[in-house]
C-alpha positions in Angstrom: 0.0 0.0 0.0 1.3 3.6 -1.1 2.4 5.5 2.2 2.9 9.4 2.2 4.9 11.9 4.5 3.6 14.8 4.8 5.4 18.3 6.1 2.5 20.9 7.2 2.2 24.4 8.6 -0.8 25.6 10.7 -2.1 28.6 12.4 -3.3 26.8 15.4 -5.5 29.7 16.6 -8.9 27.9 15.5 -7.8 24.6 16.5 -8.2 22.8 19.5 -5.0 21.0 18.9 -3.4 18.5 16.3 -5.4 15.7 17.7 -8.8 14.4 16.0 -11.8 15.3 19.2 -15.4 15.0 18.6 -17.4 18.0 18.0 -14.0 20.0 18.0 -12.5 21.4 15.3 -8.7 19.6 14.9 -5.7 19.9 12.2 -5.8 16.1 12.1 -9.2 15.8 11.4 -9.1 18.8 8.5 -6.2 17.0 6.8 -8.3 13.4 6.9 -11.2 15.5 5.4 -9.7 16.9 2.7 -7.9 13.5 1.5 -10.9 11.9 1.9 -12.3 13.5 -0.4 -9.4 12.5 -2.5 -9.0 9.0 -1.6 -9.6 6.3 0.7 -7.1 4.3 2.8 -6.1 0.7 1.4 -9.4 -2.1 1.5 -11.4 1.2 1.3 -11.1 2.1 5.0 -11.1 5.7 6.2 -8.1 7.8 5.9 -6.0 8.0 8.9 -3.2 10.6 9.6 -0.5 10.2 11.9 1.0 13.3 13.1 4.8 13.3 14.8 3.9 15.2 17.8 0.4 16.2 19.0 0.6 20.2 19.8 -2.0 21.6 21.8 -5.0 24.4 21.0 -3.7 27.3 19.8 0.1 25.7 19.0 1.7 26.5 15.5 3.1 24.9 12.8 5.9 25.2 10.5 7.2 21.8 10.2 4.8 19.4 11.4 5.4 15.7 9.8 2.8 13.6 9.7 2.1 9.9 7.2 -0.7 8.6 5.7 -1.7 5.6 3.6 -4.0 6.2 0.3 -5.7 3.2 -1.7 -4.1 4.6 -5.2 -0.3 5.4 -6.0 -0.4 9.4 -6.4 2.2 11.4 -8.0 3.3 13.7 -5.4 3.1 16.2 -7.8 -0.3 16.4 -8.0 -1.4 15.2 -4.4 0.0 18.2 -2.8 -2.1 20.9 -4.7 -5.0 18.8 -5.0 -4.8 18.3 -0.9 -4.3 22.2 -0.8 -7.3 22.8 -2.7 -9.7 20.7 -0.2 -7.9 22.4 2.9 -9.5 25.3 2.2 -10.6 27.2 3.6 -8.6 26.1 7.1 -5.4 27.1 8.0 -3.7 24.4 7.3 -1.2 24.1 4.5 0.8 20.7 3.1 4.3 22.2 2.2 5.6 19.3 0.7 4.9 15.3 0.0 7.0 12.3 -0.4 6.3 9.0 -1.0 7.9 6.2 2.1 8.8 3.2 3.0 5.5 1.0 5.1 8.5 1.0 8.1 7.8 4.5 8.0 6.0 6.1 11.0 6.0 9.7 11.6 5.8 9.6 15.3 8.0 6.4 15.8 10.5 7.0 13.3 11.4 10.5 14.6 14.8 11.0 16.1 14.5 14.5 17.2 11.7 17.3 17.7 12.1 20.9 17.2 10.1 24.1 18.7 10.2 27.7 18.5 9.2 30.7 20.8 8.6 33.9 20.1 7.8 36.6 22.8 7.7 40.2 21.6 9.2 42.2 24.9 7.1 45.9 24.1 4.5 47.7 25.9 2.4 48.7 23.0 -0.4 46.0 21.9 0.5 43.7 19.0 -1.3 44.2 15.5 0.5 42.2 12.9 1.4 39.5 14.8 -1.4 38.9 17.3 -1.9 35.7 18.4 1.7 34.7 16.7 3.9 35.2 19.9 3.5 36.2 23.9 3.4 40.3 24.2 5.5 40.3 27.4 5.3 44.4 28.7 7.9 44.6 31.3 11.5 44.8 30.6 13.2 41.2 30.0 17.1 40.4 30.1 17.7 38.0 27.8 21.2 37.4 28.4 20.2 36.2 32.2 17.3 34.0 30.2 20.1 32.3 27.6 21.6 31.5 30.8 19.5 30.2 32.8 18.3 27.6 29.7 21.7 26.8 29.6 21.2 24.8 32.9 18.2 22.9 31.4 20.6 21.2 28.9 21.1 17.1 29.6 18.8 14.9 31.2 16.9 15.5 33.7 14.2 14.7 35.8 11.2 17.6 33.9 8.7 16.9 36.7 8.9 20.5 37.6 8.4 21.3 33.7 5.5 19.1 33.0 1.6 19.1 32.9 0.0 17.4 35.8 -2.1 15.2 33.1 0.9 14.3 31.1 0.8 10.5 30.2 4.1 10.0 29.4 6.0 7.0 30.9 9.2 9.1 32.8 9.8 12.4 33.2 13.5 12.5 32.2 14.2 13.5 28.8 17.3 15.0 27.4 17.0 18.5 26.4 19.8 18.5 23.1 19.4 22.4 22.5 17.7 25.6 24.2 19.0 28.8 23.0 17.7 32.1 23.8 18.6 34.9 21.4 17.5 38.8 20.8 17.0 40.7 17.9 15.4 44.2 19.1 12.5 43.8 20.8 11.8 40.1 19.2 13.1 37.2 21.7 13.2 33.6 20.0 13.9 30.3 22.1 14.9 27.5 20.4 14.6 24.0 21.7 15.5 20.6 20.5 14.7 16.8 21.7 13.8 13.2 20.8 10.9 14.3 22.7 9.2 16.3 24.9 6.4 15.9 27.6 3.4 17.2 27.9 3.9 21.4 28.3 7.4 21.0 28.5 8.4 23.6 26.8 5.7 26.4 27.4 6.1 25.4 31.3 10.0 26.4 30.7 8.8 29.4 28.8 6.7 30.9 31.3 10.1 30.4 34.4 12.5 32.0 31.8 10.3 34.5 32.0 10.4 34.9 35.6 14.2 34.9 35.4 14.0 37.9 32.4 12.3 40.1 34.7 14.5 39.5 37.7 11.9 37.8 39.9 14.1 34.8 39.3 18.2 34.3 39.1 19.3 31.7 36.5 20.2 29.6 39.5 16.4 29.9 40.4 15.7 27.8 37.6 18.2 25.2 38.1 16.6 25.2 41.9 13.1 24.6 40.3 14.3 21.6 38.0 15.7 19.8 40.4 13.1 20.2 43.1 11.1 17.6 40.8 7.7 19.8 41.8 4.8 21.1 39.3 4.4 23.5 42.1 7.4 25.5 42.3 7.2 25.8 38.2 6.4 29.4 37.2 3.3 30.1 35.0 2.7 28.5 31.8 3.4 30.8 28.8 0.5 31.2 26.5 0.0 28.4 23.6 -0.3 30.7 20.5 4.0 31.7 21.2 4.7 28.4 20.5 5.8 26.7 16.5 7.0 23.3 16.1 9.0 23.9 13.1 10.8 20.7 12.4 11.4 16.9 13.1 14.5 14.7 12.5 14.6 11.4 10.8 17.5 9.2 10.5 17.0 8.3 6.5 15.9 12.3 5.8 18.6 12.8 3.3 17.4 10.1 1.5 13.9 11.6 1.0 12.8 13.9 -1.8 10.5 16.8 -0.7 8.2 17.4 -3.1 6.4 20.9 -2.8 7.6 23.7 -0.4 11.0 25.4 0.6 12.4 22.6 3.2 15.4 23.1 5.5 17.2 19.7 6.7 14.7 19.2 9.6 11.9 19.6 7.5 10.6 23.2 8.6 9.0 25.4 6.0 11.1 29.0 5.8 8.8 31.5 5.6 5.8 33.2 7.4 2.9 31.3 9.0 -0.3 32.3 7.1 -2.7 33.7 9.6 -6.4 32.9 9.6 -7.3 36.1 8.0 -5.0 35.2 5.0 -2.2 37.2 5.5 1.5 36.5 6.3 
């Protein structure tokens, strides 16, 4: 049977998060729409996407990965703008198609996740890009922030850093990359790992934050990670900050992305297209 990977961008403002829920709206259920009314799934089944990670309401998109298996072979070619077409009017937007290997999975197969946040540190209200990053007011430092996610790198033990209703197994993952960098008034954190648990990274988001406006030292942070307590974690930043822009695969250089401008992780360079239209 013909298996597809798909890289996808989002504006996750209407959703309420990747994951198919009934009488919700969901990026997972607009892509199974739209291909169904392309195709079916092999033995004429209904068309089921897997996504590689399963952001929440009002999370972004810029390199999602996701597979799917269709009943008919498709040139990749034409299944990308014909998939386009039926996405419409969402915002939701396959950037590029390949065809895989069955071994394939986009979840299980990933070796590394990637995620972006973008807080805009200015008093005055955000026009062009509201609901595209956290509008922080107060002054931040983000020299003492880039420090203080230094002492995040490694594994740990995130039970500090992680939803009370996360499901996953452990709470230690290795964190392989969190940089903090500032370009005028625009702060970006970048943050890498096989994978992350539930909030992980908007719970770090929201103590950075803490430590940018002095209410916390950098050595605050550290304090918090390793007191292994949801409690002493600082507030959750909000969900529409937030992009996953990429994820790794071990045979990625062997795949042909047919469709949009891809970088080596799979994320899409260029602007997110906002609900309205605009970019």
């Amino acid at each position: 049977m013909p298996r597809y990977r798909l890289t996808i961008e989002y504006h996750g403002g209407p959703f309420a998060g990747w994951q198919r829920q009934d009488g919700q709206p969901s990026v997972q259920a607009s892509l199974e729409r739209a291909l169904s009314a392309l195709d079916t799934a092999p033995d004429n089944a209904a068309i089921v996407v897997q996504g590689a990670g399963r952001t929440d309401a009002g999370v972004h998109a810029t390199g999602q990965v996701a597979h799917v298996d269709l009943a008919r072979v498709w040139d990749p070619h034409r299944l990308l703008p014909a998939v386009n077409h039926h996405l419409a009017p969402d915002p939701v937007a396959v950037v590029a198609v390949c065809p895989v290997e069955q071994a394939f999975h986009a979840r299980f197969s990933a070796t590394a996740r990637h995620y972006e946040y973008v807080i805009l540190n200015r008093r005055a209200p955000l026009t062009l890009e509201a609901g595209l990053a956290w509008r922080v007011a107060r002054p931040l430092d983000a020299e003492a922030m880039a420090a203080a996610a230094a002492l995040m790198l490694g594994r740990h033990d995130f039970t500090t850093f992680r939803a009370s209703q996360c499901q996953a197994s452990s709470p230690v993952k290795t964190l392989d990359r969190f940089d903090v960098m500032r370009m005028g008034d625009r702060i970006t954190a970048r943050l890498s790992s096989r994978s992350f648990l539930h909030n992980q990274v908007r719970s770090l988001i929201g103590s950075l934050e803490k430590v940018g406006s002095g209410a916390w030292k950098p050595e605050d942070m550290r304090a918090a990670l390793e007191a292994r307590d949801r409690t002493v974690c600082g507030p959750v930043a909000p969900a529409h900050g937030l992009y996953l822009t990429g994820v790794d695969y071990a045979d990625a250089a062997a795949l042909p992305a047919i469709g949009g401008d891809t970088g080596a992780d799979g994320a899409r360079r260029g602007a997110l297209t906002r609900p309205d239209g605009r970019s």
